[in-house]
N, C-alpha and C positions, 0 to 999 in steps of 0.2 A: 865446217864453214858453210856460211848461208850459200846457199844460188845468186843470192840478186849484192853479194858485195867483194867484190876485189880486193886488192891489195891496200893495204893504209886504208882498210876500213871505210874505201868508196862507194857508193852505192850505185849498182847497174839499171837505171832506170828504166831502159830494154828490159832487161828480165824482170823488173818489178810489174813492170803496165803488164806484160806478155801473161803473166801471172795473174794479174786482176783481171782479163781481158776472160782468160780461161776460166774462172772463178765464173766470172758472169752467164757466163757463156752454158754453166755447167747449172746454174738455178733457173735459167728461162727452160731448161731444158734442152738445150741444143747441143747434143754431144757430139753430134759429128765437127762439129767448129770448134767446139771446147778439147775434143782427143787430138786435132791435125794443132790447136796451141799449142797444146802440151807439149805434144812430139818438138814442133818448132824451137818453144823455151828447151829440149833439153839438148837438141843439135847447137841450136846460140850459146848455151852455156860451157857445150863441150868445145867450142870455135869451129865446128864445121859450116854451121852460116854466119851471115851477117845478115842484121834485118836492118831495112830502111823503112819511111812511114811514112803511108800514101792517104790522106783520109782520113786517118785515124786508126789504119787499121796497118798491123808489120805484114809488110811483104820481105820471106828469103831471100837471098840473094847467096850464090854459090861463091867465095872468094876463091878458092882455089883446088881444084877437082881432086877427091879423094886425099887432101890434105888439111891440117886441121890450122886453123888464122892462129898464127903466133901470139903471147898474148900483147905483144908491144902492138904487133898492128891492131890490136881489139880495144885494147887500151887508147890508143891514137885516137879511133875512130869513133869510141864514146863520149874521149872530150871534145870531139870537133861537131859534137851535138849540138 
């Protein structure tokens, strides 16, 4: 199954952008921004964060310490996008 699509075939637009972001990130050259995305996108996708978007740019957000976001509250929180 892709990274960036959930259940019924929804697409996570969090990990889509997170994904381009790091992409870009990775052709200007800037790997230290480009390797701390990556890490980012694959904590998000495991549900250890939650990202919110300040700028344009995802800031982490810990939802709950050493425990991984269920996927109903991940799900909740990407339609309330």
């Amino acid at each position: 199954m892709e990274t960036n699509v959930f259940q019924d075939n929804l697409i996570d637009f969090t990990a889509h952008k997170m994904v381009k972001l790091a992409e870009q990130h990775e052709q200007w050259g800037d790997a230290m921004v480009a390797h701390s995305l990556w890490d980012m996108h694959h904590l998000y996708v495991e549900g250890y964060l939650k990202i919110v978007w300040e700028e344009g740019m995802p800031i982490p957000m810990l939802e709950k310490e050493n425990e991984k976001i269920n996927d109903s509250e991940r799900t909740n929180s990407t339609n309330s996008r």
